[in-house]
C-alpha positions, 0 to 999 in steps of 0.5 A: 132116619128118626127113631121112633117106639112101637108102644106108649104105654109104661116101659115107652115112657121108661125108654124114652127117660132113660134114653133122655129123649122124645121120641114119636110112638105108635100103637094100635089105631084104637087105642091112639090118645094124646101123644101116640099115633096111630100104626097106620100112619108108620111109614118105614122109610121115615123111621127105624123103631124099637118095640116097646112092649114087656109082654113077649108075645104082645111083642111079637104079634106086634112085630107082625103088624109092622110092614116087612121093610122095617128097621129096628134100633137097639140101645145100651143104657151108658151106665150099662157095663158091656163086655167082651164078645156080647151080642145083642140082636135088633130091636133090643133095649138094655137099661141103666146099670145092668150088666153083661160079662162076656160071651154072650148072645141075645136075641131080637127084640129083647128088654133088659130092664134096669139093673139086669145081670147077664153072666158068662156064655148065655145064649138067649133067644128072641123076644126075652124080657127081663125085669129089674133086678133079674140075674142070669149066671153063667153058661145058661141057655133060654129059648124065645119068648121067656120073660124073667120077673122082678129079681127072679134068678137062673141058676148056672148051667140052666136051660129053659124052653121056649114060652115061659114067664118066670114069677118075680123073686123065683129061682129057677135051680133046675132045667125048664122043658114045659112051656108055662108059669113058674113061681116059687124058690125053687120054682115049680110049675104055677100055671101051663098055657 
């Protein structure tokens, strides 16, 4: 079966470079240009994907276009370090020189963007997107839909609730239970949805 990317636009073309391949990407049918295609021209049988989109939500709302029998790939960057007992769920994307020690679970759908670091005894949920540079220390629980900004950090023994965007350069230093937008160090509520 060929891979092929669900999205063309930036973080596409940085899968694609950093998996050293060209891949067939589909996106929305109004928005086909030179190079994608359009999703209604996907045929699963042909194809397993990754979704190729930073933004959680805009992931999963694209998720839900795709036809029920899809399969998706995963990849690990090979200047990844991945140790032992690491679980990474379908459709999940892990870029060059990051890292994850050891027991750890990681949901569907999720970017770890170049040089990420995941520490010990995480569990994170689905559609997570963690931008360059982002640290998560250890035994810190994160729910579905969170994207950590541009060199954001967790601290460790953290938890963070499900719909939250962290702001890049924000520390996260105590637990998270409103759904929303947080910047600063320590980060503060910016902006609930």
């Amino acid at each position: 079966m060929k891979r092929a990317l669900i999205g063309f636009g930036g973080h596409a073309r940085e899968v694609m470079a950093q998996m050293g391949e060209q891949l067939v990407c589909f996106v929305d049918d109004e928005y086909v240009r030179d190079g994608a295609h359009p999703i209604s021209s996907f045929d699963p049988k042909e194809f397993e994907v990754m979704i190729t989109i930073g933004n959680p939500i805009s992931k999963s709302h694209f998720l839900s276009k795709l036809p029920q029998n899809t399969k998706f790939f995963s990849w690990v960057h090979p200047t990844s370090l991945v140790m032992e007992n690491v679980e990474i769920g379908e459709g999940s994307f892990v870029g060059a020189f990051s890292i994850l020690t050891t027991n750890i679970k990681i949901g569907k759908h999720s970017i770890l963007n170049r040089n990420v670091q995941i520490g010990h005894d995480c569990v994170i949920g689905d559609f997570f997107s963690s931008m360059p540079g982002s640290i998560v220390s250890g035994n810190v629980t994160i729910g579905d839909f969170v994207y950590l900004g541009n060199n954001s950090s967790v601290k460790e023994k953290i938890k963070i609730c499900d719909n939250v965007t962290i702001g890049m350069n924000s520390a996260v230093v105590k637990h998270i239970t409103e759904e929303g937008v947080y910047v600063g160090v320590p980060s503060k509520l910016l902006k609930s949805p």
